[in-house]
Structures are given as C-alpha cells and as structure tokens.
Chimera marker file (.cmm) of the C-alpha trace (Angstrom):
<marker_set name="trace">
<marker id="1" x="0.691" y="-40.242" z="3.851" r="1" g="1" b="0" radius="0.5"/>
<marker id="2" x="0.663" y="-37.335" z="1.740" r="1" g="1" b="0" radius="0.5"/>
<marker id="3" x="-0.094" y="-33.989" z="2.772" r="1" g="1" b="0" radius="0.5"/>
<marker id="4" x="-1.131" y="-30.815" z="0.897" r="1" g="1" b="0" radius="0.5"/>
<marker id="5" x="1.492" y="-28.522" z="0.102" r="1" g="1" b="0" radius="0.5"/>
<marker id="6" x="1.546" y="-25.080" z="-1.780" r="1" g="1" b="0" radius="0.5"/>
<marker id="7" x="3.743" y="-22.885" z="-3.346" r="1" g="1" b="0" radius="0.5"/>
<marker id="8" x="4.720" y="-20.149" z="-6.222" r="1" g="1" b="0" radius="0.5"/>
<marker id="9" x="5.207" y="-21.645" z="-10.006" r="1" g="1" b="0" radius="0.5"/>
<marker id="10" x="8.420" y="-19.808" z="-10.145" r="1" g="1" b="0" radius="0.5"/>
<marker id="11" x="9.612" y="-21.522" z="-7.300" r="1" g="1" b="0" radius="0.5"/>
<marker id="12" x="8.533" y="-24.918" z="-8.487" r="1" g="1" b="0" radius="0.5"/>
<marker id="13" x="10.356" y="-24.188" z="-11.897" r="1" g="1" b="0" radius="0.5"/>
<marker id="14" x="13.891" y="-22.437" z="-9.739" r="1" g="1" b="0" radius="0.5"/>
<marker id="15" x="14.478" y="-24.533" z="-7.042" r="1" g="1" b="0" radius="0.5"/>
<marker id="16" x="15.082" y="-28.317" z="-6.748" r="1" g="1" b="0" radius="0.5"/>
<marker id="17" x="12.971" y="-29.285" z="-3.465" r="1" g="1" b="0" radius="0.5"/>
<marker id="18" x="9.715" y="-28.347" z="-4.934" r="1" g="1" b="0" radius="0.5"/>
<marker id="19" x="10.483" y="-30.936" z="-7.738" r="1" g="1" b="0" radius="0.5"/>
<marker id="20" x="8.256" y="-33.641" z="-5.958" r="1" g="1" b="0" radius="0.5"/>
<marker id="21" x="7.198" y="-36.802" z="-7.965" r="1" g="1" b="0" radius="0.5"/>
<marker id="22" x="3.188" y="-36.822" z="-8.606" r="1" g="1" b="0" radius="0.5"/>
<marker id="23" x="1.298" y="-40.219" z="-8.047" r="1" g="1" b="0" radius="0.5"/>
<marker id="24" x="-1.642" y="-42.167" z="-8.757" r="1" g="1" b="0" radius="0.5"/>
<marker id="25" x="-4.588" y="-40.199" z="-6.640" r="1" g="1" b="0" radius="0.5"/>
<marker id="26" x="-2.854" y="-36.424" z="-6.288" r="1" g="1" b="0" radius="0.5"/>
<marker id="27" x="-4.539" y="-33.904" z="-7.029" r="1" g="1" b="0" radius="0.5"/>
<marker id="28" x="-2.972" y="-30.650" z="-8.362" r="1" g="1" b="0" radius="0.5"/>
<marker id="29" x="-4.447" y="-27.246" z="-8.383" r="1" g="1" b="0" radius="0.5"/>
<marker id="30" x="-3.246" y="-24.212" z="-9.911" r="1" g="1" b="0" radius="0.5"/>
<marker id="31" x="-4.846" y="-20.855" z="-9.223" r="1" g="1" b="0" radius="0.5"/>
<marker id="32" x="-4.677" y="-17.197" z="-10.497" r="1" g="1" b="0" radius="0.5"/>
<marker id="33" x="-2.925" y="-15.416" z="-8.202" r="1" g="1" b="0" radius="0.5"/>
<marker id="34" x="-5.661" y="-12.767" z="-7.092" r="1" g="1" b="0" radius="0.5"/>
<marker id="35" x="-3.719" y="-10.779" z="-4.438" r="1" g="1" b="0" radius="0.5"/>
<marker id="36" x="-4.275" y="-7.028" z="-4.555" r="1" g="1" b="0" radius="0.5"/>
<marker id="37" x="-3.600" y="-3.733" z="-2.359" r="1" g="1" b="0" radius="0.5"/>
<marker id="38" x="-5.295" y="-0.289" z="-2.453" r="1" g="1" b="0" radius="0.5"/>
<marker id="39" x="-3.008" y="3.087" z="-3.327" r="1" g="1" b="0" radius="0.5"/>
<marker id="40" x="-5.024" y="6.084" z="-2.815" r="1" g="1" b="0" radius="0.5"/>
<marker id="41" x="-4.153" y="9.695" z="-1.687" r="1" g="1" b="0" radius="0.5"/>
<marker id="42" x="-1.380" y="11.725" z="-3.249" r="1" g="1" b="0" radius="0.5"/>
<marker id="43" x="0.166" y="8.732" z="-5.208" r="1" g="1" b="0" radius="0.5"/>
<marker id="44" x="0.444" y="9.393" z="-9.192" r="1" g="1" b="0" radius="0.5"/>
<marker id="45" x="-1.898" y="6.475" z="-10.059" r="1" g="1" b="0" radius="0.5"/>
<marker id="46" x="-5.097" y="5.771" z="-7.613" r="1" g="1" b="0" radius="0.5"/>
<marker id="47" x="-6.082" y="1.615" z="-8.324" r="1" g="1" b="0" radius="0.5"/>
<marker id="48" x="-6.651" y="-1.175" z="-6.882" r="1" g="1" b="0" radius="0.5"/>
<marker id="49" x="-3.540" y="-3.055" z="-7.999" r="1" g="1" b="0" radius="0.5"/>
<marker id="50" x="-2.714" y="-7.144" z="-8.238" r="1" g="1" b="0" radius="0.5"/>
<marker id="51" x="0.517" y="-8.470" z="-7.040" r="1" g="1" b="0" radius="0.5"/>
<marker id="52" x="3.528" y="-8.674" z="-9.900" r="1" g="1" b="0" radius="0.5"/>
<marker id="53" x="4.810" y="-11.273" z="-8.167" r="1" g="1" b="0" radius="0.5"/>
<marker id="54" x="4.675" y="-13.540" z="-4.937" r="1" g="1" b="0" radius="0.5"/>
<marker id="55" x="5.683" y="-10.464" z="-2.606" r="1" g="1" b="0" radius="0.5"/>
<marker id="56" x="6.533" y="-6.600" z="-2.998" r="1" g="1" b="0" radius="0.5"/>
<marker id="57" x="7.616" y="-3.828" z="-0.511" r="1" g="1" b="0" radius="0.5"/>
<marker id="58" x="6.095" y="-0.582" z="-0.052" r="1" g="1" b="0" radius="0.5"/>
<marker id="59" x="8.738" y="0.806" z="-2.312" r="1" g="1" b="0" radius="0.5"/>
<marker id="60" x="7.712" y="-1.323" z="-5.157" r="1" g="1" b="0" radius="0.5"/>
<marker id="61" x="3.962" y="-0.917" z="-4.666" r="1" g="1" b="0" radius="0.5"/>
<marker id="62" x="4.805" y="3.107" z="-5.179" r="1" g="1" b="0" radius="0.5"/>
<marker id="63" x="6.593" y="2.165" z="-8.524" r="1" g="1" b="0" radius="0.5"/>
<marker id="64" x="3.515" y="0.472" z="-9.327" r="1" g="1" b="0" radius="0.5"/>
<marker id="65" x="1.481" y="3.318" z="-8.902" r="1" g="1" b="0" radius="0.5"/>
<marker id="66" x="3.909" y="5.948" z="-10.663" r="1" g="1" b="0" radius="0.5"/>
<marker id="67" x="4.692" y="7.162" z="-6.961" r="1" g="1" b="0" radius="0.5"/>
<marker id="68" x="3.678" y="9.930" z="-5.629" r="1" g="1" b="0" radius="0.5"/>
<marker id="69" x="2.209" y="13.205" z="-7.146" r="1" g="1" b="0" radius="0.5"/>
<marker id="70" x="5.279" y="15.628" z="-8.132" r="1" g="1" b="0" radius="0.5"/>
<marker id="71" x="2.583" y="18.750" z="-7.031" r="1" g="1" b="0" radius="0.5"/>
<marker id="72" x="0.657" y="17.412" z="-3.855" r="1" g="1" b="0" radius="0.5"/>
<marker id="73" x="2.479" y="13.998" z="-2.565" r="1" g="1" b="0" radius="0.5"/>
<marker id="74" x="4.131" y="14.658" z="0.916" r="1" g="1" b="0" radius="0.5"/>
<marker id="75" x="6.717" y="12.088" z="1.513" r="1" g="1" b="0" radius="0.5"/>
<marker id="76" x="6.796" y="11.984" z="4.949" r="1" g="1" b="0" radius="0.5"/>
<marker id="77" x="3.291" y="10.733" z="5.015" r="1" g="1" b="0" radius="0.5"/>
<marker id="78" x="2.840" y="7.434" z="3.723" r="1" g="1" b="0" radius="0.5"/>
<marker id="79" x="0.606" y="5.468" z="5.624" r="1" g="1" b="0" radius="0.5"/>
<marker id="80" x="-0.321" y="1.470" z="5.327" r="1" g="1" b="0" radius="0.5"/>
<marker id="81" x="-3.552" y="0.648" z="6.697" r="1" g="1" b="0" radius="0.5"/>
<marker id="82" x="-3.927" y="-3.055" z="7.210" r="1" g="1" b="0" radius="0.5"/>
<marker id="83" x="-5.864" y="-5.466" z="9.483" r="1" g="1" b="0" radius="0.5"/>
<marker id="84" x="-3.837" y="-7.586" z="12.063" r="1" g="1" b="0" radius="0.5"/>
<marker id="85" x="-4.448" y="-10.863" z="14.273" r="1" g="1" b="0" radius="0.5"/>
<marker id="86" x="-4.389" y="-10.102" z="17.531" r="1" g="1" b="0" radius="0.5"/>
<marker id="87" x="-1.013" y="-12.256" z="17.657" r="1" g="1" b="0" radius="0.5"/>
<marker id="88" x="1.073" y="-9.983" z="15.488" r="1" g="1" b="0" radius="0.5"/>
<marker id="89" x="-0.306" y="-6.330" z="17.250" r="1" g="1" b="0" radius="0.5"/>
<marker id="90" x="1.152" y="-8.541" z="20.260" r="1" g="1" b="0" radius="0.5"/>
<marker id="91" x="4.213" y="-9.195" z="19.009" r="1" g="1" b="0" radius="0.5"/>
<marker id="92" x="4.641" y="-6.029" z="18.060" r="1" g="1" b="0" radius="0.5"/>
<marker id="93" x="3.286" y="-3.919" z="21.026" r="1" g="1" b="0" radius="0.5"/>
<marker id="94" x="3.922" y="-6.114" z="23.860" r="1" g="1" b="0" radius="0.5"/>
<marker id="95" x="0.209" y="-6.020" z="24.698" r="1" g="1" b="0" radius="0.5"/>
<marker id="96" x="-3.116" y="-8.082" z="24.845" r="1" g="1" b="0" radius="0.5"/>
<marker id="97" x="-5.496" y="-8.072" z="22.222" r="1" g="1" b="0" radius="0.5"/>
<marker id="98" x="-8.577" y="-9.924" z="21.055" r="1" g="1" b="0" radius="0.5"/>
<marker id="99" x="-9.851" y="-10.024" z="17.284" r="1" g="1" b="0" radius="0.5"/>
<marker id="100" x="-8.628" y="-8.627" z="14.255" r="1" g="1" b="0" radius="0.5"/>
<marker id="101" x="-7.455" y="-5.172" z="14.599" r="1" g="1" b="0" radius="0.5"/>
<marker id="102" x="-6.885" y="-2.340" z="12.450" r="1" g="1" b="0" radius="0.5"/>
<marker id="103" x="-3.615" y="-1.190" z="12.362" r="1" g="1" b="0" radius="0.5"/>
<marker id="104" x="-2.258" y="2.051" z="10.219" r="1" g="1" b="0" radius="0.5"/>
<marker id="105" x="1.987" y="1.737" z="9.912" r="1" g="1" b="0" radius="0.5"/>
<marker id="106" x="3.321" y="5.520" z="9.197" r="1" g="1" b="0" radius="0.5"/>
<marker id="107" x="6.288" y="5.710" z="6.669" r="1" g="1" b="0" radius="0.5"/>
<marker id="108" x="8.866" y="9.354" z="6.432" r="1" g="1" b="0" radius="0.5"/>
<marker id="109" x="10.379" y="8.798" z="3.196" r="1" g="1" b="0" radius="0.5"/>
<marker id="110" x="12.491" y="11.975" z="3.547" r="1" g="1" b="0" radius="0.5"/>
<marker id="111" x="14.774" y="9.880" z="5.309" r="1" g="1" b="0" radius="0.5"/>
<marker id="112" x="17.118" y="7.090" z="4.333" r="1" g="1" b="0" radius="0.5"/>
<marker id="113" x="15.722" y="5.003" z="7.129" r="1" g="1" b="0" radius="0.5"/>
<marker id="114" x="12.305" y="5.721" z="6.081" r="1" g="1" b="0" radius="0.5"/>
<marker id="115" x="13.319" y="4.021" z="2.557" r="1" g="1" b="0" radius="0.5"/>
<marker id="116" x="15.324" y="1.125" z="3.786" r="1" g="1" b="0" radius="0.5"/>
<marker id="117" x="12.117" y="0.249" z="6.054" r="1" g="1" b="0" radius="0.5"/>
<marker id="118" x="9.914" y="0.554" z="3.244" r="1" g="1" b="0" radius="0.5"/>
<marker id="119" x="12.006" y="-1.726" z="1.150" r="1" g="1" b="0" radius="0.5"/>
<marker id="120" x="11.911" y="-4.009" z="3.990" r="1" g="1" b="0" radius="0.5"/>
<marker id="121" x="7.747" y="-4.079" z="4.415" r="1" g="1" b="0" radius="0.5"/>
<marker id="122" x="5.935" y="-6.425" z="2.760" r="1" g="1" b="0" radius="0.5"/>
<marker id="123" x="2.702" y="-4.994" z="1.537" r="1" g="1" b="0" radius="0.5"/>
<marker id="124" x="-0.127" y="-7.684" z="2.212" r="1" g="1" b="0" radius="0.5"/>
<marker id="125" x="-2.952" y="-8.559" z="0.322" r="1" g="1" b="0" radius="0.5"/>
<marker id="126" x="-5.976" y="-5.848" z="1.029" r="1" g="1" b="0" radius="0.5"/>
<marker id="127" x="-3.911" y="-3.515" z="2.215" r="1" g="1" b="0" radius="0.5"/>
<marker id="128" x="-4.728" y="-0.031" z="1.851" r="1" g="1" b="0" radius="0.5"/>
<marker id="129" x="-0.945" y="2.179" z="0.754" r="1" g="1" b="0" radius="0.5"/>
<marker id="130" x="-2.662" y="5.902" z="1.323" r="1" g="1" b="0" radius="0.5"/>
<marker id="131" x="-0.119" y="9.023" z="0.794" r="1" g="1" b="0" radius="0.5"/>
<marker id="132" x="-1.333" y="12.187" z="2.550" r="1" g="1" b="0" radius="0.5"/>
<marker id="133" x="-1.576" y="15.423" z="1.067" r="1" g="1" b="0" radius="0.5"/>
<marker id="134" x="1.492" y="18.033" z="1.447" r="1" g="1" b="0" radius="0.5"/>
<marker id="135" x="0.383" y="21.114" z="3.825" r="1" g="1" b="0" radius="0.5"/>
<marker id="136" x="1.207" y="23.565" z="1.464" r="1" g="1" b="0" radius="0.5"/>
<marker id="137" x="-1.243" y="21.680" z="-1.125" r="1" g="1" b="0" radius="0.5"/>
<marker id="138" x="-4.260" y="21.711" z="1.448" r="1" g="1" b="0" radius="0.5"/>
<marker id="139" x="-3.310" y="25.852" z="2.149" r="1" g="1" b="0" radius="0.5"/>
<marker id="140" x="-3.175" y="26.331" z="-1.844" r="1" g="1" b="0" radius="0.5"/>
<marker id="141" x="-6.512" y="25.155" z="-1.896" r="1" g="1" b="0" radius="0.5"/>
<marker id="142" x="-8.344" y="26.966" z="1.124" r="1" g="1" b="0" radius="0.5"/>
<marker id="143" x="-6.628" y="30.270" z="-0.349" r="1" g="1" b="0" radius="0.5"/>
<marker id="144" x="-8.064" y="29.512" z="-4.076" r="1" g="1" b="0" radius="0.5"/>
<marker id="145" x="-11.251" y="28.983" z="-2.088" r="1" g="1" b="0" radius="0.5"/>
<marker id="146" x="-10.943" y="32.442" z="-0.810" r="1" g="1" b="0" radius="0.5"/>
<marker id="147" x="-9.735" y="33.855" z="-3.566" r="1" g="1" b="0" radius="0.5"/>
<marker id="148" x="-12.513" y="32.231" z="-6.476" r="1" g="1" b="0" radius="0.5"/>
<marker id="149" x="-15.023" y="33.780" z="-4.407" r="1" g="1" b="0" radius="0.5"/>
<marker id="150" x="-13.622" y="37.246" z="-3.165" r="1" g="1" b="0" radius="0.5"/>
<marker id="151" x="-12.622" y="38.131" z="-6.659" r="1" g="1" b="0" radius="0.5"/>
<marker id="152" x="-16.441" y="38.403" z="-8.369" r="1" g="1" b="0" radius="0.5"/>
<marker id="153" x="-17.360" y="39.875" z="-4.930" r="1" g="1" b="0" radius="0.5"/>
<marker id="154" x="-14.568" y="42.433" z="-5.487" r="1" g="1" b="0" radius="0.5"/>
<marker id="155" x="-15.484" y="43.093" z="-9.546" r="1" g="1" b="0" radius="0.5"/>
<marker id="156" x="-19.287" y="43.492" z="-8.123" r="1" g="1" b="0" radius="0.5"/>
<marker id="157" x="-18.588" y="46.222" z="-5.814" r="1" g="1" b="0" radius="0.5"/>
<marker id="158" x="-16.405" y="48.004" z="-8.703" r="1" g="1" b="0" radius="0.5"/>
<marker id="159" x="-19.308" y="47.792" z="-10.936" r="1" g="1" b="0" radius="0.5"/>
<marker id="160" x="-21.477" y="49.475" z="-8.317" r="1" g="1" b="0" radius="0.5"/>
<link id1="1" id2="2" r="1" g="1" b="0" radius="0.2"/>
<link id1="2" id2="3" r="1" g="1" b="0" radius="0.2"/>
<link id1="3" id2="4" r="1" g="1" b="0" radius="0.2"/>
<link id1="4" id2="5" r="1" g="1" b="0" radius="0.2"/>
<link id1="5" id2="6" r="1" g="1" b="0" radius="0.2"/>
<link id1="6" id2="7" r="1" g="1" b="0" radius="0.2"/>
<link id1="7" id2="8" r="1" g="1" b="0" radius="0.2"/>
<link id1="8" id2="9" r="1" g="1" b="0" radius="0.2"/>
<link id1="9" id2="10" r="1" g="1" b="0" radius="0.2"/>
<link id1="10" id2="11" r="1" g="1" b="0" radius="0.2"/>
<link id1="11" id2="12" r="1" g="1" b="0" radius="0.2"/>
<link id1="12" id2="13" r="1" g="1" b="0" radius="0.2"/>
<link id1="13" id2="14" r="1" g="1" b="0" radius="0.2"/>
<link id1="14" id2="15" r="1" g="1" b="0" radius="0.2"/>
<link id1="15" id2="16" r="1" g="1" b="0" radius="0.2"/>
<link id1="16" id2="17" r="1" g="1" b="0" radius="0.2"/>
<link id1="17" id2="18" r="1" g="1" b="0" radius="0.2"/>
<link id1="18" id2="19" r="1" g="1" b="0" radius="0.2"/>
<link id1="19" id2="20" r="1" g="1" b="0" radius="0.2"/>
<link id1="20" id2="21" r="1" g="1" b="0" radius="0.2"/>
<link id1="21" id2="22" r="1" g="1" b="0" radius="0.2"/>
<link id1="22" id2="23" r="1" g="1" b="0" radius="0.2"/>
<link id1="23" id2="24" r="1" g="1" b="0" radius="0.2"/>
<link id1="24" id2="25" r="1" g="1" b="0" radius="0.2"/>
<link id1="25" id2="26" r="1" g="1" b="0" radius="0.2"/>
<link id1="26" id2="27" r="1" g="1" b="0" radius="0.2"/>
<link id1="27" id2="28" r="1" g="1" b="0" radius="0.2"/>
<link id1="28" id2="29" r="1" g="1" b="0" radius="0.2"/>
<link id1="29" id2="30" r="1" g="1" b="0" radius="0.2"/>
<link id1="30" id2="31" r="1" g="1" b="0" radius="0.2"/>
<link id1="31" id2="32" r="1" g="1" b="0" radius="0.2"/>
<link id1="32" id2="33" r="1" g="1" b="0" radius="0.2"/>
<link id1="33" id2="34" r="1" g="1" b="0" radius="0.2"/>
<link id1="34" id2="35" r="1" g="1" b="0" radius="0.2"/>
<link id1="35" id2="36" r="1" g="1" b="0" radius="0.2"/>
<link id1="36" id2="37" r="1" g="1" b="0" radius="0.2"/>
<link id1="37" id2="38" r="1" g="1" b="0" radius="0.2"/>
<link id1="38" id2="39" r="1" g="1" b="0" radius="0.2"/>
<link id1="39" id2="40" r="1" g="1" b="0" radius="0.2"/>
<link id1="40" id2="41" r="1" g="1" b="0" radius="0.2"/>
<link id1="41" id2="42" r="1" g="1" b="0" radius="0.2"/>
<link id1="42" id2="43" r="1" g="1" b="0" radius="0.2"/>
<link id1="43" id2="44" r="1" g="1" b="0" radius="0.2"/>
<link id1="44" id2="45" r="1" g="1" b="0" radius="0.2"/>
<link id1="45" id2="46" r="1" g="1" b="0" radius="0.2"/>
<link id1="46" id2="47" r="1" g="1" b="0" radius="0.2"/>
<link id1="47" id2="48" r="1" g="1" b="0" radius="0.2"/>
<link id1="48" id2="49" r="1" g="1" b="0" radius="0.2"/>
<link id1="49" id2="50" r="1" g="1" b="0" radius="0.2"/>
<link id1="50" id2="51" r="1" g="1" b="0" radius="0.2"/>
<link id1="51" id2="52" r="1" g="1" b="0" radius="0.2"/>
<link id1="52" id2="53" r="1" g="1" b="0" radius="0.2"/>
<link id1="53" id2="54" r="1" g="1" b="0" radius="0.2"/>
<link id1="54" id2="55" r="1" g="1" b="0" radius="0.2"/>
<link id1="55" id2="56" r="1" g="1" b="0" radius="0.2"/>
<link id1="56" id2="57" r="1" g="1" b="0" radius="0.2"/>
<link id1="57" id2="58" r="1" g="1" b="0" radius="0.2"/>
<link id1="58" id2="59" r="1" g="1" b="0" radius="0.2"/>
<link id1="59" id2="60" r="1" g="1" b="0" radius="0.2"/>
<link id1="60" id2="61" r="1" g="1" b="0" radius="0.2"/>
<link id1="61" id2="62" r="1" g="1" b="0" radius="0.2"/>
<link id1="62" id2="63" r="1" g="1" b="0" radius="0.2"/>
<link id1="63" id2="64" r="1" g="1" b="0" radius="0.2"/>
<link id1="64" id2="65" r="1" g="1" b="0" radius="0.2"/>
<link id1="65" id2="66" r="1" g="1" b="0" radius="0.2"/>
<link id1="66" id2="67" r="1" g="1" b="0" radius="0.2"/>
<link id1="67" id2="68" r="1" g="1" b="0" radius="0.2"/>
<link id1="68" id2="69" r="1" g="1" b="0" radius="0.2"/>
<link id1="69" id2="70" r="1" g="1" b="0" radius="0.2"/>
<link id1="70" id2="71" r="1" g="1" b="0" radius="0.2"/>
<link id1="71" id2="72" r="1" g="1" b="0" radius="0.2"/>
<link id1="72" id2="73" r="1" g="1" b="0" radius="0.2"/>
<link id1="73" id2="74" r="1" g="1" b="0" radius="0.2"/>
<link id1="74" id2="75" r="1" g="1" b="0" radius="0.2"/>
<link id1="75" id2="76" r="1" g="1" b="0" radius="0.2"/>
<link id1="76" id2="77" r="1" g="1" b="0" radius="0.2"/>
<link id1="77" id2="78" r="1" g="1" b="0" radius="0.2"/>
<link id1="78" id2="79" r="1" g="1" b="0" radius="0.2"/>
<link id1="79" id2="80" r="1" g="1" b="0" radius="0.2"/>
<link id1="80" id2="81" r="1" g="1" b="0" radius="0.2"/>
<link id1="81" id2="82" r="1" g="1" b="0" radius="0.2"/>
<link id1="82" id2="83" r="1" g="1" b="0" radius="0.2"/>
<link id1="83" id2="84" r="1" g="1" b="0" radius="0.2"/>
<link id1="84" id2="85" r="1" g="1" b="0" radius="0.2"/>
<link id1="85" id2="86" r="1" g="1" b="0" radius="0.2"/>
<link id1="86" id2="87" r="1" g="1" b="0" radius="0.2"/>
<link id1="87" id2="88" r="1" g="1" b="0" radius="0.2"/>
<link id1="88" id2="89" r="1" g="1" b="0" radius="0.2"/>
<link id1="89" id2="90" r="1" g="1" b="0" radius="0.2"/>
<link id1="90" id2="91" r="1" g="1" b="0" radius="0.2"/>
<link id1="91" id2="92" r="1" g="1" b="0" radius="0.2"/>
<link id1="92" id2="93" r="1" g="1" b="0" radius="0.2"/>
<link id1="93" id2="94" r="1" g="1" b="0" radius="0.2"/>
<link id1="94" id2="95" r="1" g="1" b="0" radius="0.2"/>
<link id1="95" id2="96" r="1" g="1" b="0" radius="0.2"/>
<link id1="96" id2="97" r="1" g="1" b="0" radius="0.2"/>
<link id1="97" id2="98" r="1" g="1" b="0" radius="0.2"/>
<link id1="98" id2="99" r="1" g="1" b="0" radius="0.2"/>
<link id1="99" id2="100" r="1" g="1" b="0" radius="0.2"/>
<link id1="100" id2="101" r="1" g="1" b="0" radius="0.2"/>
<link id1="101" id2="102" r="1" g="1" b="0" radius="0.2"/>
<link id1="102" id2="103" r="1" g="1" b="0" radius="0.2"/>
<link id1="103" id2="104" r="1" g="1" b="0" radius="0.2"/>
<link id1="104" id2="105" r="1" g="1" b="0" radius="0.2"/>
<link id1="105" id2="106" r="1" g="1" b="0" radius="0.2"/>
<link id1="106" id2="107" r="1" g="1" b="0" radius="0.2"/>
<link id1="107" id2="108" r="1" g="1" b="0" radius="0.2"/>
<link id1="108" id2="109" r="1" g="1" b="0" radius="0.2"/>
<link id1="109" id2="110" r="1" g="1" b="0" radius="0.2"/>
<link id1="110" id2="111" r="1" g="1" b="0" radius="0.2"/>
<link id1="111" id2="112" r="1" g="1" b="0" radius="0.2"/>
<link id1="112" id2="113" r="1" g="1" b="0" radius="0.2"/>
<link id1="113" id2="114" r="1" g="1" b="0" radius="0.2"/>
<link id1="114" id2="115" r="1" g="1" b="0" radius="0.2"/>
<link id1="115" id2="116" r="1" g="1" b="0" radius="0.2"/>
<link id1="116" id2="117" r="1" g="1" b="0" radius="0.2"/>
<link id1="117" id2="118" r="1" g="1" b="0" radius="0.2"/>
<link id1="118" id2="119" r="1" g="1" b="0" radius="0.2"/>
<link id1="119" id2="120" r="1" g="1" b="0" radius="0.2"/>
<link id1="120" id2="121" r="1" g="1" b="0" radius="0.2"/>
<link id1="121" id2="122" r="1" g="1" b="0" radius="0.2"/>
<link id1="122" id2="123" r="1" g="1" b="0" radius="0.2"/>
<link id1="123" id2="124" r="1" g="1" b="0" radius="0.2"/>
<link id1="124" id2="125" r="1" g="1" b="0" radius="0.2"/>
<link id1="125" id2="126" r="1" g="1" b="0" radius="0.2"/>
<link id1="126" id2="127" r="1" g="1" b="0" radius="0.2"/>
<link id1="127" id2="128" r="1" g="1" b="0" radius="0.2"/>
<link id1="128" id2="129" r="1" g="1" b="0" radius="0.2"/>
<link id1="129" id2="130" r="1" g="1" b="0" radius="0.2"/>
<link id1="130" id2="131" r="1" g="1" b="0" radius="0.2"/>
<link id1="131" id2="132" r="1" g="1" b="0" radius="0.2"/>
<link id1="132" id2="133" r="1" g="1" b="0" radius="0.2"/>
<link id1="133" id2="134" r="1" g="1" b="0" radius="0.2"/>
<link id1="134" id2="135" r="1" g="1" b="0" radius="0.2"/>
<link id1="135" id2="136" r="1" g="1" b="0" radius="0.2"/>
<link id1="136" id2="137" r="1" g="1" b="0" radius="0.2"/>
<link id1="137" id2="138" r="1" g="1" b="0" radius="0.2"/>
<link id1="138" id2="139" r="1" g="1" b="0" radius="0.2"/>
<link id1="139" id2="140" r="1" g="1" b="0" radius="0.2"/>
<link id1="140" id2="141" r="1" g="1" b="0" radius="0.2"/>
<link id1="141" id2="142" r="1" g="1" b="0" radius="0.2"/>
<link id1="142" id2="143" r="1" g="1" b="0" radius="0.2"/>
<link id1="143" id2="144" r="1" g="1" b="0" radius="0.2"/>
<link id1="144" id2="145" r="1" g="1" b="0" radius="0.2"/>
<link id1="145" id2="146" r="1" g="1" b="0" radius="0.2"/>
<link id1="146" id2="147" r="1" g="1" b="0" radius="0.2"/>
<link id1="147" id2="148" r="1" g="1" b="0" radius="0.2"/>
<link id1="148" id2="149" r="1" g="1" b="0" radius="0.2"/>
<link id1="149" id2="150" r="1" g="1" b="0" radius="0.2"/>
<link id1="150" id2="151" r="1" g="1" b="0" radius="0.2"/>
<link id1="151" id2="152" r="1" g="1" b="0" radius="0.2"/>
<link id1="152" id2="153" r="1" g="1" b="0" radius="0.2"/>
<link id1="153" id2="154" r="1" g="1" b="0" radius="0.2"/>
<link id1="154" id2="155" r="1" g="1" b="0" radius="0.2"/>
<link id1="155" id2="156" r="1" g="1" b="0" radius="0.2"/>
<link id1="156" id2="157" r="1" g="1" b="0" radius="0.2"/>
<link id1="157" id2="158" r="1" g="1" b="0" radius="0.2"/>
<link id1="158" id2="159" r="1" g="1" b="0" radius="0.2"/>
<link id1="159" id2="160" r="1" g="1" b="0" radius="0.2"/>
</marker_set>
C-alpha cells in the first residue's frame, strides 16, 4: 500500500530518494508555498513576509526585512513571538502544560552568541520577528515632546 508523502520541489529535483516511480491511481498535488512571518518594530522594512525558501533563521528573516533601523533598532532586543504545543514548552522548560501557548524567545545580537543562535532558529510560519525600540530613541522622543510644546509656550510669554 501506498502512503501519502510530501516534500519540497527542490528536494525532489536534488536528491535521489524522492525520485519515486508514479502509478496508475496516484494522485499528485503541488501547492504554493504560502508560509509567512510578521517583522514589526524597529526593523528597516515592517511586512508580512512569505518564505524564500523551505526554511530561514532569524538572521535571514532580518535580511529580508533590510534589518534593523540604523536610527532606532536596538540589537539586543529582538524578540520572536510564536505559539507552541504544549509538548515543545515541555521540552523546553521541563514543565506541564496544556494547550497551545504563547511563547516570546528574546535574541542580544550584540553578542556573537546572540548571532550564532539566531542563525541557528528557525523562524516558523506565523511567527511574529518584533525588534524593540533603542532607549535613547524612546528618551529622544519624550524630550521633543517637551520641547515642541515648551518652545511656543516660551515665544508666548516673550511676546507678552
């Protein structure tokens, strides 16, 4: 009996054991790959971006996006938000859990472990990549804040 199998085109076309002989009765189905993952934050290129190719790493899915912004990204705070079976947040925690969980993986990608990891994590298909904002950025803007509103304050009371 024949059962179902699946796998990538570029496999099929590369490597020898997916060259399987077709028969009366099989049925063969090809479909678009529609994989995709979320970048938003302080990454160069906000989108909802499809998968280049049967996997990527974090690193790769910031190429895809243009990485992050040269003025506001803060590379020690790359976050992938993701949900989990309950068998994986076990495997990884040692723990008990029930139902799909949410699970957010932090990145530093100041540090050379930081990158080798990331070139190591798959990203998965609705995964959210989300950069945070530097600290400096978020000050920048509470002192424009200040700023944009003391200054026609100050030109105001000069007038008076």
């Amino acid at each position: 009996m024949r059962r179902p199998a699946a796998f990538w085109l570029d496999d099929l076309l590369a490597e020898l054991r997916f060259d399987v002989a077709v028969l009366p009765g099989d049925q063969i189905t090809v479909r678009q790959d529609r994989r995709a993952f979320t970048a938003i934050g302080t990454v160069s290129g906000q989108a909802l971006v499809e998968f280049p190719k049967p996997t990527i790493n974090l690193i790769e899915a910031l190429g895809l996006v243009g990485g992050l912004a040269p003025q506001s990204g803060y590379p020690s705070s790359v976050f992938v938000l993701r949900e989990e079976p309950p068998e994986r947040l076990q495997q990884l925690a040692g723990a008990a859990f029930t139902g799909q969980q949410q699970a957010i993986y932090a990145f530093d990608l100041t540090q050379p472990s930081g990158l080798f990891f990331g070139g190591r994590f798959n990203i998965g298909d609705g995964d959210i990549l989300y950069a945070a904002e530097a600290l400096y950025t978020q000050f920048q803007k509470a002192l424009s804040a200040i700023t944009g509103v003391a200054t026609p304050v100050t030109g105001i009371s000069n007038a008076i």
